[in-house]
Each structure stands twice: as structure tokens, then as C-alpha cells.
C-alpha positions, -999 to +999 in steps of 0.1 A: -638-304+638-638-296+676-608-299+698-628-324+717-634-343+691-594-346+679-575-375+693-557-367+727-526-367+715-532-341+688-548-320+715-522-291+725-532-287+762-529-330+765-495-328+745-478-302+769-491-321+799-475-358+782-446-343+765-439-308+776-441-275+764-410-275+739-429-301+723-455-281+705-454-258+675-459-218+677-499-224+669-502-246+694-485-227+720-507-199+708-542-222+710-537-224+747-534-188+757-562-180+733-582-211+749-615-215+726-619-209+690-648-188+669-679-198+656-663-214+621-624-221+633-614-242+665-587-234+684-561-243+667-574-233+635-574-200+643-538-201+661-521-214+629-540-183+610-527-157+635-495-174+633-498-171+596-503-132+593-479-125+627-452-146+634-444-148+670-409-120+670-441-098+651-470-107+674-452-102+709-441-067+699-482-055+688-503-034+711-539-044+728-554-021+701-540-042+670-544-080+686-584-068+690-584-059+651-573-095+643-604-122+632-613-142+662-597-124+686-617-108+712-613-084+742-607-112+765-582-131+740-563-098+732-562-092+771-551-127+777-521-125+755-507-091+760-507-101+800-490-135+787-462-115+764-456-087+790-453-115+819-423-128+796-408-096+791-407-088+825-394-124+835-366-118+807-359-084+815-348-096+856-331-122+842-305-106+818-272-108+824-267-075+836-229-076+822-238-070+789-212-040+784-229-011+751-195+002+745-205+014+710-237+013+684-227-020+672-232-036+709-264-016+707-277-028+675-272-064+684-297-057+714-323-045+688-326-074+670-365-078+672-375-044+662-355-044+629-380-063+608-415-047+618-442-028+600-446-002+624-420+017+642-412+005+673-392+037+696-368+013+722-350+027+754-316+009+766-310+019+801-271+016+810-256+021+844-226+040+856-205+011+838-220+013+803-239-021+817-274-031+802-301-027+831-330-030+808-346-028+778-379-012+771-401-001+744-417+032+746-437+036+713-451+020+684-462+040+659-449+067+639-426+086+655-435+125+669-440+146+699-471+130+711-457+092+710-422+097+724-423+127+749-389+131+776-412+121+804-417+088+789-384+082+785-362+093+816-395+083+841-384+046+839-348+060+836-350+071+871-367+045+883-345+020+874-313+045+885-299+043+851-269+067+842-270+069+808-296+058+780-297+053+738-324+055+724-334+037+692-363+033+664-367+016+632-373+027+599-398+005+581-388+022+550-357+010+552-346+047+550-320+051+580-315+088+569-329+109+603-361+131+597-370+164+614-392+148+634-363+123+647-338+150+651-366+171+672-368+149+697-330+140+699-325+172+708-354+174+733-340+142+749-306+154+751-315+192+770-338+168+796-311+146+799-290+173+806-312+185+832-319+151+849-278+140+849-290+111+826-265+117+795-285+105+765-255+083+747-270+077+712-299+082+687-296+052+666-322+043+632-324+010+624-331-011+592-331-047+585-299-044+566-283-010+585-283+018+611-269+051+618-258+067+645-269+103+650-239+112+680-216+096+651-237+121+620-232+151+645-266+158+659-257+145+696-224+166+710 
């Protein structure tokens, strides 16, 4: 059945205008940034199957490259929705309350919430001013983690732009493995000695799981 053909109120672009957007469900929050369906699923058909595969914590966090590997979703529906998810991030971002104090990995960990469940590794940079205060929060990697993906530049550029005094860095562990590998304690120590150059102290490593983290200052590997 076509969209056009459903009754209005069933419609999800008709049902935000009548009742607001609170009122709809995930899928149909999703079938109006993705607009038309494919040749053998409407619009909302296919929302509820994205939905389905990628719940929205999951499907915010995936690059361009993934969303255009998904069934029905095309270059102009994958650049449709990372726009729409960075737009919030952004938004979110300028709106934190900036007096969120990281006094120790615990306050850290509670600010990586949505990274602890995914597939893939997601690398995630908390900028902190001179007080220990959140500025931002910003993910600089997916993927597995190495040289190529998570190189100092890409880390302290937004550092500096956003004057930040201080970072921790962070990255989960699908596996649910939080002990550090060579790779992760490479690039610890890379981030430290460019920190050290740049006056931006690099605070923590930390590697997350679902159920724990550790702290590599606290295992030795930060001085």
C-alpha cells in the first residue's frame, strides 16, 4: 500500500502536523527524513525495517558509507540523514550545560553512554576547559582502532579550536575485552608527547564495555 493511499491520520507527515512530533514512533520519525520508499516497500515500510536492524542510539552513531549499504537507502537518503543526525549533534553539543565538572573516569564514563553498546568501535574525544568543565563531545573514529583512524592531528585540531585545556579520550571494546592492546597503548602514548607539546594535557585513556571500563592513567600507562 502507498502512503497516499493510508488514511490521513496514519500518515506520519499529517500526524506531526495534527499532533506534533512527540507523537510519532521512531519509524515514523524516520519515514519523513527518508521521504519516499523503494520499489516493493513504502515509506514507512522501509523505516520500521531500518528501525529493525539499527535502533536509533545505533543508527545516529553510523557513517555515510554504512547508511548507503543498508536496502532502500540511497545516496540522497543516506545524505539526507547524516545532515539530519549531525544538525542534532551540533544543536546538542551548543546546548550542554557547560558545568558538567569530569573530576574522575566515572564522570567520564557516564558521558559515554551511547558508544558502549555498538558493533564497531567508536574512538570519542571529551574536551575539558581549565576547570575540568565539559566543552564538547566529539567522535573522531569508527572503526577499528590504529594509526590511520585516530592520528594526534585529529584529535588536538578540534582541541584547539575549541580552546580546550585538557582532553580524555575514550573507545569501546565490542569484545567486551576492556584489557588495552598494543595498538591502544601506541597511540596513548602518541597522544600524550603531542599533548605535551601543544600544553593540552591528555587526562585519560579510558576502554569501555557495556558492563565495564578501565582506565589506562589509573593501569600506569598515562604518568
Amino acid at each position: 500500500m502507498k502512503i497516499k493511499d493510508l488514511p490521513l491520520h496514519l500518515r506520519p507527515r499529517e500526524k506531526l502536523i495534527e499532533k506534533g512530533s512527540s507523537a510519532l514512533k521512531d519509524h515514523e520519525l524516520l519515514a519523513i527524513l527518508l521521504r519516499t520508499g523503494t520499489k516493493h516497500k513504502n515509506v514507512l515500510q522501509l523505516a520500521e525495517s531500518i528501525i529493525r536492524q539499527y535502533p536509533p542510539e545505533v543508527l545516529i552513531q553510523i557513517s555515510f558509507k554504512e547508511l548507503k549499504q543498508i536496502d532502500g537507502v540511497d545516496i540522497s537518503k543516506a545524505s539526507s540523514l547524516i545532515a539530519a543526525f549531525e544538525f542534532t549533534s551540533r544543536a546538542f553539543s551548543k546546548n550542554k550545560d557547560r558545568s558538567t565538572c569530569i573530576e574522575s573516569p566515572e564522570d567520564a564514563v557516564r558521558e559515554l553512554g551511547n558508544i558502549r553498546n555498538l558493533k564497531k568501535e567508536h574512538f570519542v574525544v571529551l574536551f575539558l576547559n581549565a576547570r575540568n568543565q565539559l566543552i564538547q563531545k566529539e567522535t573522531i573514529s569508527i572503526g577499528t582502532l590504529n594509526a590511520s583512524l585516530v592520528h594526534p592531528r585529529e584529535v588536538f585540531e578540534p582541541a584547539i579550536r575549541s580552546n580546550a585545556a585538557a582532553l580524555i579520550v575514550a573507545h569501546n571494546h565490542p569484545s567486551g575485552d576492556t584489557n588495552p592492546s598494543e595498538a591502544d597503548i601506541r597511540i596513548t602514548s602518541q597522544l600524550v608527547d603531542a599533548g605535551g607539546i601543544l600544553g593540552i594535557e591528555l587526562v585519560d585513556h579510558l576502554i569501555v564495555t557495556s558492563t565495564h571500563f578501565v582506565s589506562l592513567k589509573a593501569e600506569g600507562y598515562i604518568k
